[in-house]
PyMOL CGO cylinders between C-alpha atoms (Angstrom):
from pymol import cmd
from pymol.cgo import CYLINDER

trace = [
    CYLINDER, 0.00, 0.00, 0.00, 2.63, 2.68, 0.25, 0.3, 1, 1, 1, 1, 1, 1,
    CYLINDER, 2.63, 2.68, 0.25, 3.77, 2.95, -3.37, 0.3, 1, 1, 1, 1, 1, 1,
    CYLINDER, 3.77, 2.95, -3.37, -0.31, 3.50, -4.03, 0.3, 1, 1, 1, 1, 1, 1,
    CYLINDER, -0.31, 3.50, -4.03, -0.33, 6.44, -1.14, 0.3, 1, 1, 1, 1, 1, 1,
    CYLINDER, -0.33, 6.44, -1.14, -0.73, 9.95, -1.50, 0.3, 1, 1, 1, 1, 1, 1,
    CYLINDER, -0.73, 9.95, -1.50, -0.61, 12.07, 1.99, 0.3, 1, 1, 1, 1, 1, 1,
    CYLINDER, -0.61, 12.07, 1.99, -1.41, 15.48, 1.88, 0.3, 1, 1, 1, 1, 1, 1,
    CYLINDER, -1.41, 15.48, 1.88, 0.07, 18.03, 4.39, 0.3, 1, 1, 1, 1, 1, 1,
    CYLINDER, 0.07, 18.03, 4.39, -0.70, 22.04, 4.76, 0.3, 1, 1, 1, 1, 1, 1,
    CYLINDER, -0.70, 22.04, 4.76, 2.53, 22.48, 6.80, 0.3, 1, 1, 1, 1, 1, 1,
    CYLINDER, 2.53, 22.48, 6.80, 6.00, 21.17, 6.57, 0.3, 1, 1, 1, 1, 1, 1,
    CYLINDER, 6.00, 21.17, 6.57, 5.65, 21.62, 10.21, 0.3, 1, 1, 1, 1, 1, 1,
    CYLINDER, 5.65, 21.62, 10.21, 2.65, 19.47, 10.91, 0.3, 1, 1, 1, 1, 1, 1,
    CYLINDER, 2.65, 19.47, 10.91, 4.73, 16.25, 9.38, 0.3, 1, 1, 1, 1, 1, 1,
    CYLINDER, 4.73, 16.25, 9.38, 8.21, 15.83, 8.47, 0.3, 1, 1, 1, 1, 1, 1,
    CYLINDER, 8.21, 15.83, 8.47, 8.57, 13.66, 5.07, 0.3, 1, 1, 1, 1, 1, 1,
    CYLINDER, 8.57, 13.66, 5.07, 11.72, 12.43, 6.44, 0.3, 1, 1, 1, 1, 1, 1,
    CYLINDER, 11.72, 12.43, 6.44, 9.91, 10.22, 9.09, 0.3, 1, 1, 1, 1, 1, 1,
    CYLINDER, 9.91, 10.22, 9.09, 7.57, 8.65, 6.55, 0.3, 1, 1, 1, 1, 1, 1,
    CYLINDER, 7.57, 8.65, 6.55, 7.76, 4.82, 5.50, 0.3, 1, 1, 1, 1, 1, 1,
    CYLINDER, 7.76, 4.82, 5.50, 9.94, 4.57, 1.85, 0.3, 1, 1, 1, 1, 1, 1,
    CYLINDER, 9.94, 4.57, 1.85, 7.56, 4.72, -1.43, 0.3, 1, 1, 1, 1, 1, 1,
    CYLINDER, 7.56, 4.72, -1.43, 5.01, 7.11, 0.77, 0.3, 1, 1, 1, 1, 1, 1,
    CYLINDER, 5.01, 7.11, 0.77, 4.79, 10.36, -1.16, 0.3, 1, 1, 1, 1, 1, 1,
    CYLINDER, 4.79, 10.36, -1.16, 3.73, 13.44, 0.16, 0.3, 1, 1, 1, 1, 1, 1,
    CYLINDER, 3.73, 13.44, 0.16, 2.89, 16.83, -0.70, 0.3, 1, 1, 1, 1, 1, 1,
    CYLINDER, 2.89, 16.83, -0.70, 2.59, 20.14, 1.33, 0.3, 1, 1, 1, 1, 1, 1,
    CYLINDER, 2.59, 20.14, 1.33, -0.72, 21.76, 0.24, 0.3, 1, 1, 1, 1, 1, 1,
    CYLINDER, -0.72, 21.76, 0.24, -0.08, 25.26, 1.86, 0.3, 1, 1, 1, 1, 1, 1,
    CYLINDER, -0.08, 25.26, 1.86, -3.43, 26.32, 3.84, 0.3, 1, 1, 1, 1, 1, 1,
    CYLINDER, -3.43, 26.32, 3.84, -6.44, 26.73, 2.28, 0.3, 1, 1, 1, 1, 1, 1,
    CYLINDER, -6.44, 26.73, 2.28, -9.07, 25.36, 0.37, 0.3, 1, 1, 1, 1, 1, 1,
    CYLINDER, -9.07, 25.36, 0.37, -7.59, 26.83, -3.14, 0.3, 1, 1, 1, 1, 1, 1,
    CYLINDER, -7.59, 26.83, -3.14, -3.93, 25.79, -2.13, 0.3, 1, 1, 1, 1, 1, 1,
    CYLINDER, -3.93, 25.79, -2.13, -5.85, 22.37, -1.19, 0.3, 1, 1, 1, 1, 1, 1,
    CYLINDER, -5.85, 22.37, -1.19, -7.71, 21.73, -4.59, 0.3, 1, 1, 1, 1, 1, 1,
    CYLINDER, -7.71, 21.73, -4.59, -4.33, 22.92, -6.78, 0.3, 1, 1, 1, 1, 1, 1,
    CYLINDER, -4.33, 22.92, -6.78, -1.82, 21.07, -4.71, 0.3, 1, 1, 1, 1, 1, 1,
    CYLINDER, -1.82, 21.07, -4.71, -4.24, 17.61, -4.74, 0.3, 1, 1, 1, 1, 1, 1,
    CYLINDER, -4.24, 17.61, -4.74, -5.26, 17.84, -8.52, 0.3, 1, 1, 1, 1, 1, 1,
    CYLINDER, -5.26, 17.84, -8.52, -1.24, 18.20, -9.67, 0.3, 1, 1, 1, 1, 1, 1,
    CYLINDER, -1.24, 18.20, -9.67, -0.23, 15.30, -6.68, 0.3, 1, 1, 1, 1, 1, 1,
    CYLINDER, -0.23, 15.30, -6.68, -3.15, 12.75, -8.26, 0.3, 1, 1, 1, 1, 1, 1,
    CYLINDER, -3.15, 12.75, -8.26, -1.61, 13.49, -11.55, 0.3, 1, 1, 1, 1, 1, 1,
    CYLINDER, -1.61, 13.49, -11.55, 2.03, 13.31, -10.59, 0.3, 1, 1, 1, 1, 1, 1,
    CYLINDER, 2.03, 13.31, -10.59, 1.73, 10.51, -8.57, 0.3, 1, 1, 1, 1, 1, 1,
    CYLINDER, 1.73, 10.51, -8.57, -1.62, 8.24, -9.40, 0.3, 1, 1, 1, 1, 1, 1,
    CYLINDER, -1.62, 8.24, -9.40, -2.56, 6.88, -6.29, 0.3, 1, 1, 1, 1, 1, 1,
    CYLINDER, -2.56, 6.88, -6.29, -5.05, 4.33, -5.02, 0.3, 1, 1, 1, 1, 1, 1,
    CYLINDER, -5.05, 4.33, -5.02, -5.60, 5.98, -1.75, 0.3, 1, 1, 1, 1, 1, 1,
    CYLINDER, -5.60, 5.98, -1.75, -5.18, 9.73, -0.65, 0.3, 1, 1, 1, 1, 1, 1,
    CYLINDER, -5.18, 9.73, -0.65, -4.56, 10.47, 3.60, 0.3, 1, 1, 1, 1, 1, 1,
    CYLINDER, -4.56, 10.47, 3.60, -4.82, 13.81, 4.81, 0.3, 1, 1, 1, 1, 1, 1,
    CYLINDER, -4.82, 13.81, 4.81, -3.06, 14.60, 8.32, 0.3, 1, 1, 1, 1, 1, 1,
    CYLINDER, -3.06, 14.60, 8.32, -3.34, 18.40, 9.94, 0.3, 1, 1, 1, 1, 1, 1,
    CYLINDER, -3.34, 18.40, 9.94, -4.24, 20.31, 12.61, 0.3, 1, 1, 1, 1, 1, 1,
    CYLINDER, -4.24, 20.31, 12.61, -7.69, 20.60, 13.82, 0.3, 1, 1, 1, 1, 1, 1,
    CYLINDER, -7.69, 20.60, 13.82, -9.12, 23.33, 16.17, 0.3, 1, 1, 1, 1, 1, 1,
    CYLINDER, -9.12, 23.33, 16.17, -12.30, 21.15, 18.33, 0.3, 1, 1, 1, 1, 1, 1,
    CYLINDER, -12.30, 21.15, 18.33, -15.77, 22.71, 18.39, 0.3, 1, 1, 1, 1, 1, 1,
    CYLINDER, -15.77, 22.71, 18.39, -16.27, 20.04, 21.54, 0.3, 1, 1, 1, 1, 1, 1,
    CYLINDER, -16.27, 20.04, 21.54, -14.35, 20.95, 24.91, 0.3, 1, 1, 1, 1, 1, 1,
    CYLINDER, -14.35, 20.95, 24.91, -13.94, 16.68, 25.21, 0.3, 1, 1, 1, 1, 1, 1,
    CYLINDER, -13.94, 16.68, 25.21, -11.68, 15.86, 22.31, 0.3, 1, 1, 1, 1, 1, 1,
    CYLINDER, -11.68, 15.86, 22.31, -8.29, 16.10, 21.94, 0.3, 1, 1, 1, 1, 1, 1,
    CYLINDER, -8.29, 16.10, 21.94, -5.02, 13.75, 20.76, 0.3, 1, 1, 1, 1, 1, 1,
    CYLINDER, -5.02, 13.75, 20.76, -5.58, 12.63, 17.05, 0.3, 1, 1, 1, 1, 1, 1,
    CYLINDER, -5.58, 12.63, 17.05, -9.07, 11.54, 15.56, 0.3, 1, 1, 1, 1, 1, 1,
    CYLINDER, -9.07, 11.54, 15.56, -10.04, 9.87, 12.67, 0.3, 1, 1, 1, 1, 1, 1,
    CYLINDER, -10.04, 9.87, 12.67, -12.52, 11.81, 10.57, 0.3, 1, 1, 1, 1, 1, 1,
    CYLINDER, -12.52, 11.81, 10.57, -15.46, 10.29, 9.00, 0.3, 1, 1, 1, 1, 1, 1,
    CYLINDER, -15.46, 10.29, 9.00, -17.40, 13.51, 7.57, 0.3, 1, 1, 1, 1, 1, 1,
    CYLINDER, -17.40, 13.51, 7.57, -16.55, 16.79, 6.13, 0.3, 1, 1, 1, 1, 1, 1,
    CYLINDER, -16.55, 16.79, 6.13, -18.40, 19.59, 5.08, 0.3, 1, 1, 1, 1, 1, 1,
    CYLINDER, -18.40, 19.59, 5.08, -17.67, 23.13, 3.78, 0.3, 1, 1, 1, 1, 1, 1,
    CYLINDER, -17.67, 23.13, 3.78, -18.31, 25.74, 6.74, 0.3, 1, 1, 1, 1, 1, 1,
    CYLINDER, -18.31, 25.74, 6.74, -17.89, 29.03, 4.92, 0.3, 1, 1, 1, 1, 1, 1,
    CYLINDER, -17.89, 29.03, 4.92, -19.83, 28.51, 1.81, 0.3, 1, 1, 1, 1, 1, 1,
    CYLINDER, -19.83, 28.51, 1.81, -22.52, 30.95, 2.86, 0.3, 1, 1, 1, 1, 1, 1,
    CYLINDER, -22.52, 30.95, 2.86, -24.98, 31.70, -0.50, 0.3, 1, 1, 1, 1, 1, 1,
    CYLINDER, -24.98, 31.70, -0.50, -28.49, 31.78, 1.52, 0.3, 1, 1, 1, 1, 1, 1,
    CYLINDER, -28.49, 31.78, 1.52, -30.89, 32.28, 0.47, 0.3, 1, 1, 1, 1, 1, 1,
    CYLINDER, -30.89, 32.28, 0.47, -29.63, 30.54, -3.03, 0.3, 1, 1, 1, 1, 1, 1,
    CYLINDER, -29.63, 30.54, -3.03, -29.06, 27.47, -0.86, 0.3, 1, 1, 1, 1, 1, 1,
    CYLINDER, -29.06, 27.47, -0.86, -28.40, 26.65, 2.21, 0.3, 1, 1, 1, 1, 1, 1,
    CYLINDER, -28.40, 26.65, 2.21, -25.30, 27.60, 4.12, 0.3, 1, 1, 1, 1, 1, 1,
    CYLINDER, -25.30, 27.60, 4.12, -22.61, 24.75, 3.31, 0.3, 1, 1, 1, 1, 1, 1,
    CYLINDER, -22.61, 24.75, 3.31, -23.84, 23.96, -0.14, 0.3, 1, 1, 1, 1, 1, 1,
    CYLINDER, -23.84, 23.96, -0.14, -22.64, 25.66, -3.39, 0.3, 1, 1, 1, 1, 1, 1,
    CYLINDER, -22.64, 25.66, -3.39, -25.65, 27.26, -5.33, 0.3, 1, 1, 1, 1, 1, 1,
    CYLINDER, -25.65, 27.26, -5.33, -26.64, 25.40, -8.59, 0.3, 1, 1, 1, 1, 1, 1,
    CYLINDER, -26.64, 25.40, -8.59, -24.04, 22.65, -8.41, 0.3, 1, 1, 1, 1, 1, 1,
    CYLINDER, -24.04, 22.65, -8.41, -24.73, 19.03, -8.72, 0.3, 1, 1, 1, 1, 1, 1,
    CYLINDER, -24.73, 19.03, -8.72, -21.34, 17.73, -6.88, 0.3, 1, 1, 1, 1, 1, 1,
    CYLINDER, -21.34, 17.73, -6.88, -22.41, 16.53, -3.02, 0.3, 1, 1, 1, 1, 1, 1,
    CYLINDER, -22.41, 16.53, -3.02, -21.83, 19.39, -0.45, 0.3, 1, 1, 1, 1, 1, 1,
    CYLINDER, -21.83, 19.39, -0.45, -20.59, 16.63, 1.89, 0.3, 1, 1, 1, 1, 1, 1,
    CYLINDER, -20.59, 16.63, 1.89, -17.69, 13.57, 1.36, 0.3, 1, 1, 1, 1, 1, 1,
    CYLINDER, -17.69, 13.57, 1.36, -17.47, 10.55, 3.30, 0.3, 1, 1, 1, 1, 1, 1,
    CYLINDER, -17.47, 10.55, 3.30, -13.83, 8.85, 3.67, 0.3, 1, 1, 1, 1, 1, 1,
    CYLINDER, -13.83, 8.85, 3.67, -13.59, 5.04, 4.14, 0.3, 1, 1, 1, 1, 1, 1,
    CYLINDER, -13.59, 5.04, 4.14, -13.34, 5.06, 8.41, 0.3, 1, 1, 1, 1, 1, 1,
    CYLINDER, -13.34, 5.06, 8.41, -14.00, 7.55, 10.81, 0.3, 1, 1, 1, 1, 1, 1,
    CYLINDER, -14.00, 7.55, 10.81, -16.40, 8.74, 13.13, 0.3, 1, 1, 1, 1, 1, 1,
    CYLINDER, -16.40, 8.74, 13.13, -15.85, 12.13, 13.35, 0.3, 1, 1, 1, 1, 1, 1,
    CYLINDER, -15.85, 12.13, 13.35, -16.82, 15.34, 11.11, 0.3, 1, 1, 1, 1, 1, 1,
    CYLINDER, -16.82, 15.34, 11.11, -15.12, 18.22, 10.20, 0.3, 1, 1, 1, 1, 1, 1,
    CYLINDER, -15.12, 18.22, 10.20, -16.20, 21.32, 8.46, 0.3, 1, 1, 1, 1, 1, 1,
    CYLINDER, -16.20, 21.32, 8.46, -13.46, 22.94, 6.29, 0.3, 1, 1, 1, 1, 1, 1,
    CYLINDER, -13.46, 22.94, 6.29, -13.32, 27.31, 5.61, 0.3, 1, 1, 1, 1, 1, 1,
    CYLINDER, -13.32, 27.31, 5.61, -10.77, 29.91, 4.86, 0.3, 1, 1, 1, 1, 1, 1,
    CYLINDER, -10.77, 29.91, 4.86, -10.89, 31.37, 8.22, 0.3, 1, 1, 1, 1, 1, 1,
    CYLINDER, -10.89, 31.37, 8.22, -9.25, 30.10, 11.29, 0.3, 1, 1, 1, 1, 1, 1,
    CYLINDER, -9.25, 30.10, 11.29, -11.97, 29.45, 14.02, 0.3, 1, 1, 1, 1, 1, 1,
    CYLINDER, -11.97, 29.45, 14.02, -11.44, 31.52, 17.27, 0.3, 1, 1, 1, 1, 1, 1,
    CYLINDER, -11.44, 31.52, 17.27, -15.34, 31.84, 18.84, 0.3, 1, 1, 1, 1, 1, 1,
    CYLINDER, -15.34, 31.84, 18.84, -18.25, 29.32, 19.05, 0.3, 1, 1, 1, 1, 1, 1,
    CYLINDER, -18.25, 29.32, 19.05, -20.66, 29.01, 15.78, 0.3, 1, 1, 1, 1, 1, 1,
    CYLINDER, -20.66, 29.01, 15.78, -23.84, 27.66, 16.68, 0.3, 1, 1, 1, 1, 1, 1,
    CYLINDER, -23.84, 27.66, 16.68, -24.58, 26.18, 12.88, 0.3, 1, 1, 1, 1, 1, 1,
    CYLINDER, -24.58, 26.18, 12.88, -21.33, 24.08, 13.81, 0.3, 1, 1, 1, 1, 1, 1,
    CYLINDER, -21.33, 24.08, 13.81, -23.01, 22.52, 16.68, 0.3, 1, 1, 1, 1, 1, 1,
    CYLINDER, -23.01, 22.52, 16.68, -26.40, 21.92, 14.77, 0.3, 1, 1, 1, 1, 1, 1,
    CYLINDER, -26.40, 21.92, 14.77, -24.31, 20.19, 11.53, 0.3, 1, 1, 1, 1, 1, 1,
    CYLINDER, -24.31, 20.19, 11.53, -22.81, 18.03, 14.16, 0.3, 1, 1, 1, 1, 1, 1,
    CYLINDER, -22.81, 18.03, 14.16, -19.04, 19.28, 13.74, 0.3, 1, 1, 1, 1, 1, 1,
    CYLINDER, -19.04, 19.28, 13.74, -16.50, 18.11, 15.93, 0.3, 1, 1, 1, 1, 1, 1,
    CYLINDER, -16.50, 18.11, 15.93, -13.17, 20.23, 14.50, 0.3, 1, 1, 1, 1, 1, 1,
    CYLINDER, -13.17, 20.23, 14.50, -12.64, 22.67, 11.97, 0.3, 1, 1, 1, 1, 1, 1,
    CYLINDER, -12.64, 22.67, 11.97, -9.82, 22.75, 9.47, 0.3, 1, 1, 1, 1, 1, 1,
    CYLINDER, -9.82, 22.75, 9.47, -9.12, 24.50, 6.04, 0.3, 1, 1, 1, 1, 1, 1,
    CYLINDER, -9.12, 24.50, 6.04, -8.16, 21.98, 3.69, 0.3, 1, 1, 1, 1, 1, 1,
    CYLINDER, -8.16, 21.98, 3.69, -10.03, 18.72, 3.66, 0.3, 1, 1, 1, 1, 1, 1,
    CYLINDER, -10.03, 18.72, 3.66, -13.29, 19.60, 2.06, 0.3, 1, 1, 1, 1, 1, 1,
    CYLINDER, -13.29, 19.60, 2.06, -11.11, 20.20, -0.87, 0.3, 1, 1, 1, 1, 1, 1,
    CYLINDER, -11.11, 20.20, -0.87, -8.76, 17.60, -0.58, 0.3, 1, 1, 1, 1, 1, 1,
    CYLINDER, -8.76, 17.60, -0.58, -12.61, 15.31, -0.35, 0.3, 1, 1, 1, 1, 1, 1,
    CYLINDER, -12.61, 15.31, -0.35, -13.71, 16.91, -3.06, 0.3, 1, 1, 1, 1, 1, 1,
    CYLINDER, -13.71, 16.91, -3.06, -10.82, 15.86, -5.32, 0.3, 1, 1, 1, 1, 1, 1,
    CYLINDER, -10.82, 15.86, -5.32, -10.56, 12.41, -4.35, 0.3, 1, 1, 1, 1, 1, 1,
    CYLINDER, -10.56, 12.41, -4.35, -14.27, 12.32, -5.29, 0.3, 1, 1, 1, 1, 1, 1,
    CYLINDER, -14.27, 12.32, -5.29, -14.00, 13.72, -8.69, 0.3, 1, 1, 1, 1, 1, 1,
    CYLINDER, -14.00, 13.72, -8.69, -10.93, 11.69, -9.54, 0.3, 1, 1, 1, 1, 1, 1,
    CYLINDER, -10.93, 11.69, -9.54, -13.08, 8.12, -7.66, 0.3, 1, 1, 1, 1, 1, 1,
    CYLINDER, -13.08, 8.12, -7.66, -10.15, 7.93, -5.02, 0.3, 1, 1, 1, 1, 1, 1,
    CYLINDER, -10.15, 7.93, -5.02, -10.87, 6.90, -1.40, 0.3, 1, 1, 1, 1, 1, 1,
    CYLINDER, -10.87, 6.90, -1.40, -9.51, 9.03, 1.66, 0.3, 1, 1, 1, 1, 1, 1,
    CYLINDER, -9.51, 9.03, 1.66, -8.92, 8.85, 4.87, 0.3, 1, 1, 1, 1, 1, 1,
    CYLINDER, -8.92, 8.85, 4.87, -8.35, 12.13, 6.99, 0.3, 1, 1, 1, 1, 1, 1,
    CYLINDER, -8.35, 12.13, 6.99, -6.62, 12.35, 10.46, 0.3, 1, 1, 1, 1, 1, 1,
    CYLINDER, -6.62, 12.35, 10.46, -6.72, 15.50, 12.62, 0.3, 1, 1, 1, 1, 1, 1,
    CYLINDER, -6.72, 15.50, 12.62, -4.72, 16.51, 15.43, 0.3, 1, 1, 1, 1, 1, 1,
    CYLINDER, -4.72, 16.51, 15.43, -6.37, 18.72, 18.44, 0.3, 1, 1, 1, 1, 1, 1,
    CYLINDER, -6.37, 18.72, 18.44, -4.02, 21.64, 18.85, 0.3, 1, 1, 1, 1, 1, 1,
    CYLINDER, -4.02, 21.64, 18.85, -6.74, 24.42, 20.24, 0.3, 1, 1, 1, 1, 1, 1,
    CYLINDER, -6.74, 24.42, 20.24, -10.24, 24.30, 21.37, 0.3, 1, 1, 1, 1, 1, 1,
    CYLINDER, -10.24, 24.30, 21.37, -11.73, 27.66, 19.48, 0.3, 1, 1, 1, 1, 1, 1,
    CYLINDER, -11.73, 27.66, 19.48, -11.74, 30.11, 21.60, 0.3, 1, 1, 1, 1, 1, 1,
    CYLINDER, -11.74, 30.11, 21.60, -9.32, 33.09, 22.21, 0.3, 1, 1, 1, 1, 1, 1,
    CYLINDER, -9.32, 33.09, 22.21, -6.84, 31.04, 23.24, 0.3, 1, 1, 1, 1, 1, 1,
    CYLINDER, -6.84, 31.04, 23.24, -6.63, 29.18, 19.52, 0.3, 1, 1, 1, 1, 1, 1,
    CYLINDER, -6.63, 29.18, 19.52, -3.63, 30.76, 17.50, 0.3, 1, 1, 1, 1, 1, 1,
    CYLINDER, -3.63, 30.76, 17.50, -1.84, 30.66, 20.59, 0.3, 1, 1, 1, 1, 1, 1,
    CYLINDER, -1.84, 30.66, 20.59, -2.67, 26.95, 21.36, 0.3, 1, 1, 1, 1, 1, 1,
    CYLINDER, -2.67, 26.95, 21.36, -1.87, 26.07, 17.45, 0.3, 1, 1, 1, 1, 1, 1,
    CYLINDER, -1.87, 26.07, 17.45, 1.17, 27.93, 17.29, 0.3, 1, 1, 1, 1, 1, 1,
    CYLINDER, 1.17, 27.93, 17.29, 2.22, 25.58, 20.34, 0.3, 1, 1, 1, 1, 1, 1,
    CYLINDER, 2.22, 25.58, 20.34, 0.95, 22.26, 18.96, 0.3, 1, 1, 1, 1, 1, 1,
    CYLINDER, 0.95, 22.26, 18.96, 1.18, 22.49, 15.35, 0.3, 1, 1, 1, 1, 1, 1,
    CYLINDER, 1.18, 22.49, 15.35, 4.30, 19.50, 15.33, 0.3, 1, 1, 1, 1, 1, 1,
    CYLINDER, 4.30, 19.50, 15.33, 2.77, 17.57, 18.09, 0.3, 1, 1, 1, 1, 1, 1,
    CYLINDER, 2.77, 17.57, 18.09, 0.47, 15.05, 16.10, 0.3, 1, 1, 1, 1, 1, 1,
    CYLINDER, 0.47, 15.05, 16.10, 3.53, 13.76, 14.08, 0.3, 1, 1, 1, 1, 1, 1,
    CYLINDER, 3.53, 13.76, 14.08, 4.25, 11.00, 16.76, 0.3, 1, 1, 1, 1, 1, 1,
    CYLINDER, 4.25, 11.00, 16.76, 0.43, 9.92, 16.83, 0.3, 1, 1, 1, 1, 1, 1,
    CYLINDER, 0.43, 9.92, 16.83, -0.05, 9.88, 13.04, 0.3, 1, 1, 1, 1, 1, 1,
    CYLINDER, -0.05, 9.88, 13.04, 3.02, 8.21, 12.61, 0.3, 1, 1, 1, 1, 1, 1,
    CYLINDER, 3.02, 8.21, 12.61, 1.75, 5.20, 14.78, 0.3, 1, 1, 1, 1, 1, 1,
    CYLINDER, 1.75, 5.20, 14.78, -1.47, 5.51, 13.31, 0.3, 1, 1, 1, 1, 1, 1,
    CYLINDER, -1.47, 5.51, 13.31, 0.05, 4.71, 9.70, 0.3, 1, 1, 1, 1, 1, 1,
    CYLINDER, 0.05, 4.71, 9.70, 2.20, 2.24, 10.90, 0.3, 1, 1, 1, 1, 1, 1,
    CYLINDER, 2.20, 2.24, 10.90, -0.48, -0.03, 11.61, 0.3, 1, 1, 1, 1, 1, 1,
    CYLINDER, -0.48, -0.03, 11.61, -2.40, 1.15, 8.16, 0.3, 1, 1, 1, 1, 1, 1,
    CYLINDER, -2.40, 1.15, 8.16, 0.72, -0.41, 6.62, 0.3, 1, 1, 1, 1, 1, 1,
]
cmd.load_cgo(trace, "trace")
């Protein structure tokens, strides 16, 4: 499975490629959802894989979680085109406004904007973290008929404290994801 894996990476500091298993590739996406969709579209060409794995940093909408979770869900948060449609679908598109990996229990919704204060829609779509890559990163792997798998590491609970808290954590899920691949491989 590892010459058939693609992991995708915002931050050169959220995973060093030098720790990864041999024949693993992996790109650095850059934050964002358009750095997300440019940087997956040119990897699945470079590299055709069978399976795509994204690993970042997650800030948690619930004050339980923490360590590295395995997401199941992801929506886009900051597609806001009401009353066209409702907020976290794309007016007049046909793609699904939601992705699905292969495992997972948990869901994240994906925007441009790093999360510092509590969102009540985030609670009611039944969001655990918040990120700003992996909607896109979904989205890809569903247009190109690639599964994904998506792990994200708890580095601030959004609040005031959050850039503070990531700017701490950012390298501490390495260790944990590492494990976690291990035993994928």
């Amino acid at each position: 499975m590892p010459n058939n894996t693609l992991i995708i990476t915002a931050l050169k500091n959220e995973l060093d490629q030098t720790k990864l298993p041999l024949g693993v590739h992996l790109v650095y996406s850059g934050v964002g959802k358009i750095n997300a969709t440019m940087t997956t579209l040119k990897a699945i060409e470079q590299y055709k894989p069978k399976h795509l794995i994204n690993f970042g940093t997650a800030g948690s909408i619930k004050p339980n979680l923490s360590g590295l979770l395995e997401i199941r869900r992801v929506i886009q948060r900051d597609m806001i085109a009401e009353p066209l449609s409702p907020r976290g679908r794309v007016p007049f598109c046909e793609r699904p406004h939601e992705y699905f990996s292969t495992s997972g229990q948990h869901t994240c919704a994906t925007g441009d904007s790093f999360v510092t204060a509590k969102d009540p829609w985030l609670d009611h779509q039944g969001v655990d973290v918040v990120d700003m890559e992996l909607y896109a990163i979904a989205a890809v792997a569903h247009a190109y008929g690639l599964p994904w798998t998506s792990f994200k590491y708890i580095t601030d609970h959004t609040n005031d404290e959050s850039a503070s808290d990531w700017n701490t954590k950012v390298n501490h899920g390495q260790d944990l994801f590492l494990q976690q691949l291990r035993s994928l491989f």
